[in-house]
Structures are given as structure tokens and as C-alpha cells.
C-alpha positions as CSV (number, residue, x, y, z in Angstrom):
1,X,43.9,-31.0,-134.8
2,X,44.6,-34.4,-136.1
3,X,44.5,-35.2,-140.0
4,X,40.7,-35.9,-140.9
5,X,42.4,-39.0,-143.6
6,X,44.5,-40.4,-140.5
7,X,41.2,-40.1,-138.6
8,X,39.2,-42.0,-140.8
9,X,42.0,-44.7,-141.8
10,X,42.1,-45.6,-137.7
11,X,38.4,-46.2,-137.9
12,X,38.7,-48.3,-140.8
13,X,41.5,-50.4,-139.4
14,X,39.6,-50.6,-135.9
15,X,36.2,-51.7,-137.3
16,X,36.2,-54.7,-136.4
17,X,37.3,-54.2,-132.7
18,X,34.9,-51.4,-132.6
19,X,32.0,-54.0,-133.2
20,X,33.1,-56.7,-130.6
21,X,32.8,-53.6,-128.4
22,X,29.1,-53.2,-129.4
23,X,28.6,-56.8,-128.9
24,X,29.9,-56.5,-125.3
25,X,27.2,-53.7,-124.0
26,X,24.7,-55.8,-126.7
27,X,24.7,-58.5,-124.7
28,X,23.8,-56.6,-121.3
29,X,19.8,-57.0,-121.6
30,X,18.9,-53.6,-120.3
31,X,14.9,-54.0,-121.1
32,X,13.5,-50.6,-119.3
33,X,10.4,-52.2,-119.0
34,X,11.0,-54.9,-116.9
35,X,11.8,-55.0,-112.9
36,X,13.8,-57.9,-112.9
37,X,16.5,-56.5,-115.8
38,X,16.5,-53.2,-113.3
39,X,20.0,-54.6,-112.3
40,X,21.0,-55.1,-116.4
41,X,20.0,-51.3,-117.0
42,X,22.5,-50.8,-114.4
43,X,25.3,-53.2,-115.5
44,X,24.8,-50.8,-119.1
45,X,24.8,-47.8,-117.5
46,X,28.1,-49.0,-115.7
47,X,29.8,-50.5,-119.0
48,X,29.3,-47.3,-120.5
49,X,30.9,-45.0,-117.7
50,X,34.0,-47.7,-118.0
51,X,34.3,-46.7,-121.9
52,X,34.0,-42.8,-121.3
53,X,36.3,-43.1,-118.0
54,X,38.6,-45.1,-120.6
55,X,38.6,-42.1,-123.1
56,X,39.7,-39.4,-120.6
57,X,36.0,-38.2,-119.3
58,X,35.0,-37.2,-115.9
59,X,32.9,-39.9,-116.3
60,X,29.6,-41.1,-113.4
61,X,26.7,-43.5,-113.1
62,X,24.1,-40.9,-111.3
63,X,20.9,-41.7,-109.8
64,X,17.0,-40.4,-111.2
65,X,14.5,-40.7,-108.5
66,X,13.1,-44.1,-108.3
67,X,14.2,-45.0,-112.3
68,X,17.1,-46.2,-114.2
69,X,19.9,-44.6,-113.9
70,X,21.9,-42.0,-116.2
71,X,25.3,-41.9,-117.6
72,X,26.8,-38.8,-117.6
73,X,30.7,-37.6,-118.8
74,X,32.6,-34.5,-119.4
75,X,35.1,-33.4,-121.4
76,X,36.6,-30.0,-122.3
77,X,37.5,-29.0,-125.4
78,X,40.1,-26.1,-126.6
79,X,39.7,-22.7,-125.8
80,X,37.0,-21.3,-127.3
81,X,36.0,-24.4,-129.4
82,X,32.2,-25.6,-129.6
83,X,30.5,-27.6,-126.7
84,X,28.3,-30.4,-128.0
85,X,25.9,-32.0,-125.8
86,X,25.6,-35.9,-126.9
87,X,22.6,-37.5,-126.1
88,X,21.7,-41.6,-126.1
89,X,20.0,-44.1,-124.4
90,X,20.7,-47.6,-123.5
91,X,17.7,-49.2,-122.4
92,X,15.6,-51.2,-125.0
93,X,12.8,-52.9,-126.0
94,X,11.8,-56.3,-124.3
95,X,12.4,-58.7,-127.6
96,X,9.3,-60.9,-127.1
97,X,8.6,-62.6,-129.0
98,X,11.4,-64.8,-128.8
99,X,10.1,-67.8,-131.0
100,X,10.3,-65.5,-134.0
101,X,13.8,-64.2,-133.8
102,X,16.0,-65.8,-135.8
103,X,19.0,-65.6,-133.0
104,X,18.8,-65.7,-129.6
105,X,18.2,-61.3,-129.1
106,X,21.3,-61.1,-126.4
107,X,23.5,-63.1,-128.2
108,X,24.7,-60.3,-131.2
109,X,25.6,-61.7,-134.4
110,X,27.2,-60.9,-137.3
111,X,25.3,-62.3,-140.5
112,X,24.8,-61.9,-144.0
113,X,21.7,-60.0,-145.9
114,X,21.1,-58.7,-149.4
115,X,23.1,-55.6,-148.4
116,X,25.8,-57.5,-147.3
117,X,26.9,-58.0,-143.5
118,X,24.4,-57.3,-140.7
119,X,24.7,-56.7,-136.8
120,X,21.5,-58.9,-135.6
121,X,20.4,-58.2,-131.8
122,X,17.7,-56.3,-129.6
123,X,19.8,-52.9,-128.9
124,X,21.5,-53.3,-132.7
125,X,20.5,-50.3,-134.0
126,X,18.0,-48.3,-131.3
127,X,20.1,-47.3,-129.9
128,X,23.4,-48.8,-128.3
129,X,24.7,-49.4,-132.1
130,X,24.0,-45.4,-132.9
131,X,25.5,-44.1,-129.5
132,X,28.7,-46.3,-130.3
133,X,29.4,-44.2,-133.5
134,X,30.0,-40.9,-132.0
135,X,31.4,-43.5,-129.1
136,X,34.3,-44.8,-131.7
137,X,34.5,-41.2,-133.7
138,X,35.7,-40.0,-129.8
139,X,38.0,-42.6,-129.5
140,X,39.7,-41.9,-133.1
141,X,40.3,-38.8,-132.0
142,X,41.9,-39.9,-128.3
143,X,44.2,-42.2,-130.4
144,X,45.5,-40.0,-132.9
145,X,45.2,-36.8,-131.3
146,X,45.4,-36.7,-128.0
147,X,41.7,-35.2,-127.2
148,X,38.3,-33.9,-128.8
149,X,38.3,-30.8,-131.3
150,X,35.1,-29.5,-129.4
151,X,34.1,-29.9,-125.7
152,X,31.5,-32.9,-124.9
153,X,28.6,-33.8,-122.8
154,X,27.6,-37.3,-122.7
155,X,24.2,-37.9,-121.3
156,X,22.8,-41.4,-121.7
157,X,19.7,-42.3,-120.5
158,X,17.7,-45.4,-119.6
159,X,14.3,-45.1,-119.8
160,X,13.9,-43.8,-123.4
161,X,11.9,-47.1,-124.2
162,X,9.4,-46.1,-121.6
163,X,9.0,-42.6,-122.1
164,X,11.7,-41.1,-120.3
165,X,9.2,-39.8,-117.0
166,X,12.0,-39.1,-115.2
167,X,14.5,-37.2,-117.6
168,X,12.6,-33.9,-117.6
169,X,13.4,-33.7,-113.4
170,X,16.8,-34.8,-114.1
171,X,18.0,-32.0,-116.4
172,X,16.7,-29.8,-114.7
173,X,18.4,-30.7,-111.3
174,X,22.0,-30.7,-113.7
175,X,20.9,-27.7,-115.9
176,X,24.2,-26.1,-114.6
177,X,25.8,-29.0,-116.2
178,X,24.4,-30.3,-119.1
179,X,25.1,-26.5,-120.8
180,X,26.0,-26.5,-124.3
181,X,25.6,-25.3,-127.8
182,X,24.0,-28.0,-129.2
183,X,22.8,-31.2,-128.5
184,X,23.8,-33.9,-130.9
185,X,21.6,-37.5,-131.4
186,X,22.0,-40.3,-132.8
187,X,18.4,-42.1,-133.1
188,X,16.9,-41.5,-136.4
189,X,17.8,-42.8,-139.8
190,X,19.0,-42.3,-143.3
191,X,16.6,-41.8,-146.3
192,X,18.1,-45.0,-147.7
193,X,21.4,-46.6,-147.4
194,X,23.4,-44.7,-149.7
195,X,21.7,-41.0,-148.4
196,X,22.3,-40.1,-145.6
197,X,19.6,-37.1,-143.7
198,X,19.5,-34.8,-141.3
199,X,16.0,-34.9,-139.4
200,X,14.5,-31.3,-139.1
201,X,10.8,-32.0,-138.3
202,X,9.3,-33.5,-135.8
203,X,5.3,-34.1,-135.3
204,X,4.5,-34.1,-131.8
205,X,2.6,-36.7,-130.0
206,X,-0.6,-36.3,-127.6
207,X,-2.9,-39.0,-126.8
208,X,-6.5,-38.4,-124.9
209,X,-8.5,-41.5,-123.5
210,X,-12.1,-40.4,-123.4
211,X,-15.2,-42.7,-121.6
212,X,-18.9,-41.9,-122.1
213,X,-22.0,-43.2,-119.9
214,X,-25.4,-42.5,-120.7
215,X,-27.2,-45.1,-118.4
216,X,-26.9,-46.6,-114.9
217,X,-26.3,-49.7,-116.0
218,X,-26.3,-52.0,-119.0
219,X,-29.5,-52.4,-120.3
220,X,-31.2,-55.8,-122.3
221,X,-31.3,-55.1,-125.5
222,X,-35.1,-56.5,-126.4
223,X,-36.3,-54.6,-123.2
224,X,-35.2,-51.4,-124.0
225,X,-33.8,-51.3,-127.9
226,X,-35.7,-48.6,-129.4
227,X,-36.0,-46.7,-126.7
228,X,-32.5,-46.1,-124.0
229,X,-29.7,-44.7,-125.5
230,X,-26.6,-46.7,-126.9
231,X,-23.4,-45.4,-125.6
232,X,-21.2,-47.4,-127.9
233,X,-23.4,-46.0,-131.1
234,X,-22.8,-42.6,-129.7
235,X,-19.1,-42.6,-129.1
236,X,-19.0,-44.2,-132.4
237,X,-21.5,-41.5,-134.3
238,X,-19.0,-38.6,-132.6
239,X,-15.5,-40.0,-133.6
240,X,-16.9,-41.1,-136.4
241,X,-17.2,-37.0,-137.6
242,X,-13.1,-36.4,-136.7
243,X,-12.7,-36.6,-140.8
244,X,-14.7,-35.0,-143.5
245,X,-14.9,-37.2,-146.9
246,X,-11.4,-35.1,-147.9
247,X,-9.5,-36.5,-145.1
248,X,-9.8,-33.3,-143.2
249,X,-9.9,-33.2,-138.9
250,X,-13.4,-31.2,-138.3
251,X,-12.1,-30.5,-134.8
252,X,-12.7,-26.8,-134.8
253,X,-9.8,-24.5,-135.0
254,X,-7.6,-27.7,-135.4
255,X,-5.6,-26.0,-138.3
256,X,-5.6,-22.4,-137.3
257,X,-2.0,-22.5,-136.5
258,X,-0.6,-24.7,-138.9
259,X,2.0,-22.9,-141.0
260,X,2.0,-23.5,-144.5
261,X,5.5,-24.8,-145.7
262,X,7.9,-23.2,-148.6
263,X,7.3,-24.2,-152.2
264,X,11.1,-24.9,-151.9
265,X,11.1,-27.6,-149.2
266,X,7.8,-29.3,-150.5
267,X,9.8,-29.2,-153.7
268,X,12.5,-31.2,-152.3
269,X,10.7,-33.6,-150.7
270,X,8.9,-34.4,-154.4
271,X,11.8,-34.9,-156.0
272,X,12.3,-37.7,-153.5
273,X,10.2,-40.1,-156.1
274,X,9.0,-41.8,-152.5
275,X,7.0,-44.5,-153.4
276,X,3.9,-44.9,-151.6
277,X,2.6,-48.0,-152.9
278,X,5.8,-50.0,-152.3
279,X,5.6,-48.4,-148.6
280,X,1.7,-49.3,-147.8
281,X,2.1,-52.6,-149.6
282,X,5.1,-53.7,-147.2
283,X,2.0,-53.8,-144.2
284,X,-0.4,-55.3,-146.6
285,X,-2.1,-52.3,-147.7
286,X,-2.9,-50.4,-150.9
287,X,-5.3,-47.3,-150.3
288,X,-3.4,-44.1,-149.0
289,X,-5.4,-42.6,-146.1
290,X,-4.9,-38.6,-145.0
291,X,-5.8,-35.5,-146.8
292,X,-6.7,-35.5,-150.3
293,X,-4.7,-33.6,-152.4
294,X,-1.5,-33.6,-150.8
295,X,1.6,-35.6,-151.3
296,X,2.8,-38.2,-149.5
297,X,5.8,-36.9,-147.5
298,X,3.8,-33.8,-146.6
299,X,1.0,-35.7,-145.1
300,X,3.5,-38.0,-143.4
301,X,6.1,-35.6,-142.3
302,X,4.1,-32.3,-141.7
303,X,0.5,-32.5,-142.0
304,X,-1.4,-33.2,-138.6
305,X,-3.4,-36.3,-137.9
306,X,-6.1,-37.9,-135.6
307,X,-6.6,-41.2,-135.2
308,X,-8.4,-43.6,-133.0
309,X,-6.1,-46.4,-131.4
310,X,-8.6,-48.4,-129.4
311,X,-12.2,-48.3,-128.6
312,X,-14.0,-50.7,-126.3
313,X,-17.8,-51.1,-125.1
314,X,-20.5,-53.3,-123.9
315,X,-19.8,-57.0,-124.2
316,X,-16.6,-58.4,-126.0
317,X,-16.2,-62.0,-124.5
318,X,-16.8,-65.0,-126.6
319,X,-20.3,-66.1,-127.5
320,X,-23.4,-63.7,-127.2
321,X,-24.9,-61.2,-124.8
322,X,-27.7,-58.9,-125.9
323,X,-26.9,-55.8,-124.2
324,X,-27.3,-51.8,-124.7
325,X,-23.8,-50.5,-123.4
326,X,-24.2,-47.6,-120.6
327,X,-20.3,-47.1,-121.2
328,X,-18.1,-46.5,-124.2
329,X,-14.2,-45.5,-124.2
330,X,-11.9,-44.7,-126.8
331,X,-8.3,-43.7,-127.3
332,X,-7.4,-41.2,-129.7
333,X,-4.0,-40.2,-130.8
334,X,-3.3,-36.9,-132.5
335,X,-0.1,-36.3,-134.4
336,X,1.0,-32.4,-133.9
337,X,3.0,-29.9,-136.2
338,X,4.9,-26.9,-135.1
339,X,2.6,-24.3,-134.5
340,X,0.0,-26.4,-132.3
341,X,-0.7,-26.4,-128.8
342,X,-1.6,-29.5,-127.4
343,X,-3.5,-28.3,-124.8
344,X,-6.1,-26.6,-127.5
345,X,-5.8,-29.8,-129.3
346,X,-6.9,-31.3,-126.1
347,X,-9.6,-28.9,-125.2
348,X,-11.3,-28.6,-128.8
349,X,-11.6,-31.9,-128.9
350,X,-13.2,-31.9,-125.6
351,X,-16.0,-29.6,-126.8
352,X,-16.6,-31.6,-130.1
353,X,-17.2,-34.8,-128.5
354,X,-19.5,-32.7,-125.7
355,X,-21.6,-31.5,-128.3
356,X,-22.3,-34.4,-130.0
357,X,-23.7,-36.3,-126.7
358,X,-27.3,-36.3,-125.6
359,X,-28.3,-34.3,-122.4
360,X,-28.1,-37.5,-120.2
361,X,-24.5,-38.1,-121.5
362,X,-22.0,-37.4,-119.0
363,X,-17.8,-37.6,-120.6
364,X,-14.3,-37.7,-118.7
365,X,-11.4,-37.1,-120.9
366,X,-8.2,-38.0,-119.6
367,X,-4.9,-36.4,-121.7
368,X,-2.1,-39.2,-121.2
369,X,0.6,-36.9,-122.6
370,X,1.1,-33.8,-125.0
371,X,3.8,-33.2,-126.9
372,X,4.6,-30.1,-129.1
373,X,5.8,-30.6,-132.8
374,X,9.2,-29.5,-133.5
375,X,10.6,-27.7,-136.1
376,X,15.2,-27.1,-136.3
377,X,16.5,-24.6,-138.2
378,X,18.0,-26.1,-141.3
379,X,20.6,-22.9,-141.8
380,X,22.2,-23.2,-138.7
381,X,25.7,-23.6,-138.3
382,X,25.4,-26.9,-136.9
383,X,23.0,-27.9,-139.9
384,X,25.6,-26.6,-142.7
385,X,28.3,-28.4,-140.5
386,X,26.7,-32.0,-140.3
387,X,25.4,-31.3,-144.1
388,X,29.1,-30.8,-145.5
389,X,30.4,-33.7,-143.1
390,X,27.8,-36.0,-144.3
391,X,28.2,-34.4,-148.1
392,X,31.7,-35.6,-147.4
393,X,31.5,-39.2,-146.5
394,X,28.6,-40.2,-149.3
395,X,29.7,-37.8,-152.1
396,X,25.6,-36.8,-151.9
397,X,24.2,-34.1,-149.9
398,X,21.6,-34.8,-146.8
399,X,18.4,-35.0,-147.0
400,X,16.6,-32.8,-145.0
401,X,13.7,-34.5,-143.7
402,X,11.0,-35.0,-141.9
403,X,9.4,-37.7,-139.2
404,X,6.0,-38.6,-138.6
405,X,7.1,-39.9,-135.6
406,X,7.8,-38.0,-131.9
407,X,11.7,-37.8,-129.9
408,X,10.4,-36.5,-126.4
409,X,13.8,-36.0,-125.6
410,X,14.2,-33.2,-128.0
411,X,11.5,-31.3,-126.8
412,X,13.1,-31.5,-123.7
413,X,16.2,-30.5,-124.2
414,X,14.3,-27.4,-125.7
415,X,12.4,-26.7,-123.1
416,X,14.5,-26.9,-120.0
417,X,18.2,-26.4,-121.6
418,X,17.0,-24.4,-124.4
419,X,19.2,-26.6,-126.9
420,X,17.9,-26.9,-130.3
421,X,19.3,-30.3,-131.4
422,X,21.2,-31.8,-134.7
423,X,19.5,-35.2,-135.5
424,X,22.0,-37.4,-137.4
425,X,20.9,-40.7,-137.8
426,X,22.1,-43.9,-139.7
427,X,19.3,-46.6,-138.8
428,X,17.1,-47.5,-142.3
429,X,13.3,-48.1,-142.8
430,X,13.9,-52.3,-142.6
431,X,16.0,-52.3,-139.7
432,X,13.0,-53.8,-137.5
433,X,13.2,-51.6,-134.6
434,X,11.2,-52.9,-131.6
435,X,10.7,-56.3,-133.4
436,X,12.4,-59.4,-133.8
437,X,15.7,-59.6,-135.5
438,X,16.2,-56.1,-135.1
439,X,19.1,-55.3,-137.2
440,X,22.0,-52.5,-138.0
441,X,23.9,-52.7,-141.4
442,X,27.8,-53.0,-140.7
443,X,28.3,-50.1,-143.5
444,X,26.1,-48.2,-142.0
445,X,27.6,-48.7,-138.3
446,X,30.9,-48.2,-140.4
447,X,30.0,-44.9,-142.5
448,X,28.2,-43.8,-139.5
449,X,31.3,-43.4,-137.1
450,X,33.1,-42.3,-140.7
451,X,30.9,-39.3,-140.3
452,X,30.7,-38.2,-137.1
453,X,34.6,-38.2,-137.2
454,X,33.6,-35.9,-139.8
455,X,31.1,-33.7,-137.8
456,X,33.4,-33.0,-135.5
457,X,36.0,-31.6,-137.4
458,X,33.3,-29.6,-139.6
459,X,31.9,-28.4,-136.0
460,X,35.7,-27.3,-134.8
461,X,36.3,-24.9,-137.3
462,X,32.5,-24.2,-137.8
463,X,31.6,-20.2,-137.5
């Protein structure tokens, strides 16, 4: 195996080839969400097979049915070594809007910020700039060494930024394929940008659209106020009983299966210091929401939530119009923690809305999605290897955090390849994901592929 120094000295040398190389695919605009950039998600899809082809995979553009396509490469490693699963995506966010970006969003530049120098572009850091640092870590390791320490599966995916409906089919046509260890990703961040973190938790995401008539027809509101029922004042009333005064969902059962976490790791997340004043007063706001009584990184990172993203009744055009609504809809959007089953979630809520209705009411409820929180075991060999590799690189150990937020993919990956996957991250809280000027740090694009040089080595000789 080659010298881990020599390793690291050919990625310092090569940084600065290594990011024209990200500007190259940076400037394909492979927006997922678009019909007429269909042909762009291609032209990435194809630049990337070109890279892996040029690094001795088996390397193929292959086809999902009616979507994006998928970029898949193989290589195998020594006898007996670890196979790693490496999972990305190319597709990304349309940049709209345009008039606030500071650059043009396919146009990558290189530009200074109060960190020092910046990679500004849509695809920066979520997640092109992330996949290229295991990207340049594999090609260290063709230069100086001839091959990989481990055996590799690439898969990268584009339609990540839409949900990835057609990923779940897809590895389970290649199951026979895609069969690894572990999977590895890159799409989640540091705690800041001298600590790096390995993301352990995951809260799942499942999101119910419910719609409530009471009447045949919108009623005048001087005719029959007083008397018909409102069905905007009663979807109100009912979602308006999700929290008690302490924060707390009053779904029934909602927190029967929520497993209480170890003094240890609530602990370590307090010794964090994570200031919760600075982080509300960023989007304008000062008053913490959640349940009472608990910290901040617990509520955020493994505490359950419910909330209501959109509601909509009766008349909402400009002017007046004196009407009792015979519809109401809402959207509600529960947060999950390992332990929960959506589909509970989903029923329970059912029946407390129900009960809260009058006779005449009649309710549809329509789940969108439902996703399972996720919980990786943080003494795993693969933990303890990206731990010292990262331990390594920033004289610090990990983090071992949480995210309010969902990865679909790794529930997937679960599910139908019965991978558990190691999330290491180097994107930061103010890099702007899905906005304008979206933005990677060059040290941490630097330190990043620094480190997964790193993992792999660590993984090699891992036991």
C-alpha cells in the first residue's frame, strides 16, 4: 500500500488541478427538476463515467425507467480487503433566483470570504464538490500506487434533488451488484470548519396532506354565521391541539417508541456550547420553539416534531368575500426518530383529527411519503476507522452528531442492500445549499479529499 505522507503530498501538489476538474462537471447544469436540462443530467452523468473509466473502473452510464440516469463503476480491491459502496449524486438545485447570485451559478468561481478562498457555484458543495473528494482521494491512490486499498462501488445518482422516486427500483434490479460492506457518503457537513463529524442520526421525514368539508358549498357569511359550520375554524381548532403548552405532540401514542438516549451522548452533545440564539437570530428569530425542558441539540437532532407547513381555506384573493368555507386543507410535516413507524404516525394522526370533527364532517388524508428515522452504530469498525482518519487530519476527534434533517438514500440502502452507511461530510452550516451563491470552502474541499485519502487506508487495515 502506498505511503499515507506520499498520498497526501500528491493531493496537495494536485489541488489546484483537482479544482478545475470540479469546475468542468460545475459548469454542466444538471437541474433534476427541469425537462429541458434532461440532456445536462446526462452530459454529468457521462463526464463522470469518463473520470471513473479514466481511473481504471468498469465504468457505465445505465438507464432508470423514465428518470435521470445513474452512474455506476467497479473496482476490485486486494484479496480479502474491504468493499465500500460510494454513493453521490449529480443533479442539483434549479439556482433561481438568478438576480440575487452574486456570479452567474454555472460559471464556478474561485473568490475570497472571511475564511479565506471559496468555490462559488450551484453544485459547489451539494454535492458534485463532496463526490470529487473521494473522486481525487481515488485518483491519489491510482498515481502513486497503482490501485485502491479496498474494493469500490460508485453509484451516482441524479434525481437526489427530487427525491430520488426512481432509486429504490433501481437497486433493487442491481442488488447483485451494488453488494458491499458499507456504503460511504459524502453529503453532510462538519460541526464547524475546524471539526470535522461523523453523522450518526437521522430523523425521518413523513408528510400527510389532510382536506376537510363540512358543507355542500360555501356559504354567505351573514346568512348563515351563527349557525353552519366553519371548516377553516375547525381544521384550525384540531391542529391547533398537536402541542400542549410544554411543547409536547398530543397525538396519542406518538412517543411510545421513542428510546430515551444515553446520559453519555446527551453529554457530548452539551459540551458542544451550541449556541442557540446566534442560530435562531441568523433567520430573524429569538424564541426557541420544541419541548420545554430539553436542550437544544436534543430537540433538534433526536426529539420528534410536528409541524404544519401550509394550510389553505375559503377565500384568499385580494379584496373581500364574506364567506363560511365548506373546505379546509392543511399539510403537516412530522419529523421521526428511530423507533417510530410512520405508518402509526400516519394513522394516529388520522384518528385525532377524526375525533375532533363534527358528525357532518367528512376528512381524506393523503400520506405523501414516510420515512423511518435512522440511527448508525457509532462502534462499528467503519465508525472507529473514519474517527481516527478524521482524528488524523484535524488533530481533534469527530463529532458524532446528529441531523434534524432526512437522507432517503440511506434508508434505502438499508432497506434493500442492507448497508448501514458511514456519513462523512465536509459542507458547513453557511454554505447556502439550495440558495444563491451556494458555496464550498477550498480548505474544506482540500482537507476533505486529505481525509478520505485517510479513510481508506484506516478502512484497509481496519478489523
Amino acid at each position: 500500500m502506498a505511503d499515507t505522507k506520499a498520498l497526501l503530498t500528491h493531493i496537495d501538489d494536485q489541488l489546484d488541478v483537482a479544482r478545475e476538474r470540479l469546475f468542468d462537471w460545475l459548469r454542466i447544469s444538471s437541474i433534476s427538476a427541469q425537462p429541458d436540462h434532461a440532456g445536462d443530467c446526462r452530459r454529468a452523468a457521462e463526464w463522470l463515467k469518463g473520470e471513473l473509466a479514466g481511473l481504471g473502473f468498469a465504468a457505465s452510464v445505465q438507464e432508470t425507467a423514465g428518470g435521470h440516469p445513474v452512474t455506476l463503476g467497479h473496482l476490485p480491491g486486494p484479496s480479502g480487503a474491504p468493499h465500500l459502496l460510494f454513493y453521490g449524486h449529480y443533479d442539483v438545485q434549479p439556482p433561481d433566483p438568478l438576480d440575487l447570485w452574486t456570479s452567474p451559478p454555472f460559471e464556478p468561481i474561485l473568490a475570497d470570504g472571511p475564511r479565506g478562498k471559496r468555490i462559488v457555484a450551484r453544485g459547489a458543495v451539494d454535492d458534485k464538490g463532496q463526490t470529487m473528494l473521494w473522486l481525487e482521494a481515488f485518483r491519489a491512490y491510482r498515481a502513486l500506487a497503482g490501485g485502491l486499498p479496498v474494493g469500490v462501488t460508485v453509484l451516482v445518482e441524479g434525481e437526489e434533488e427530487i427525491g430520488s422516486p426512481r432509486l429504490p427500483a433501481f437497486l433493487d434490479a442491481h442488488r447483485k451488484e451494488l453488494q458491499a460492506d458499507v456504503a460511504v457518503i459524502a453529503d453532510t457537513g462538519m460541526w464547524d470548519i475546524a471539526t470535522p463529524a461523523i453523522t450518526t442520526r437521522l430523523r425521518g421525514s413523513t408528510y400527510v396532506e389532510v382536506k376537510l368539508r363540512v358543507a355542500a358549498r360555501d356559504l354567505h357569511s351573514g346568512l348563515f354565521g351563527g349557525s353552519a359550520q366553519n371548516a377553516a375554524n375547525i381544521l384550525a381548532k384540531a391542529l391547533g391541539q398537536l402541542h400542549d403548552e410544554e411543547g409536547r405532540i398530543q397525538v396519542p401514542g406518538f412517543y411510545d417508541s421513542v428510546k430515551p438516549l444515553s446520559r453519555e451522548l446527551l453529554a457530548s452533545w452539551e459540551a458542544l456550547n451550541f449556541d442557540e440564539a446566534a442560530f435562531l437570530g441568523r433567520m430573524g428569530l429569538r424564541t426557541p420553539a420544541g419541548e420545554k425542558g430539553r436542550k437544544a441539540l436534543d430537540r433538534l437532532w433526536a426529539r420528534p416534531t410536528a409541524d404544519i407547513t401550509g394550510m389553505w381555506s375559503g377565500y384568499t384573493g385580494a379584496g373581500a368575500k364574506t364567506v363560511i368555507p365548506a373546505e379546509a386543507s392543511a399539510k403537516v410535516s412530522f419529523r421521526l426518530v428511530p423507533g417510530q413507524d410512520p405508518s402509526a404516525v400516519v394513522e394516529a394522526f388520522r384518528r385525532f383529527i377524526l375525533e375532533r370533527l363534527p358528525s357532518e364532517g367528512e376528512a381524506s388524508f393523503n400520506a405523501m411519503f414516510k420515512g423511518k428515522g435512522l440511527e448508525i452504530p457509532s462502534d462499528s469498525r467503519w465508525v472507529r476507522a473514519a474517527s481516527a482518519a478524521l482524528a488524523a487530519e484535524y488533530g481533534r476527534a469527530p463529532i458524532l452528531m446528529g441531523s434534524g434533517a432526512s437522507i432517503p438514500v440511506v434508508e434505502m440502502l438499508k432497506d434493500t442492500l442492507g448497508l448501514d452507511s458511514l456519513l462523512v461530510g465536509f459542507g458547513l452550516d453557511d454554505d447556502q445549499v439550495h440558495s444563491p451563491n451556494e458555496k464550498f470552502e477550498l480548505t474544506c474541499f482540500h482537507r476533505g479529499q486529505r481525509a478520505y485519502v485517510r479513510l481508506l487506508a484506516e478502512i484497509a487495515t481496519s478489523r
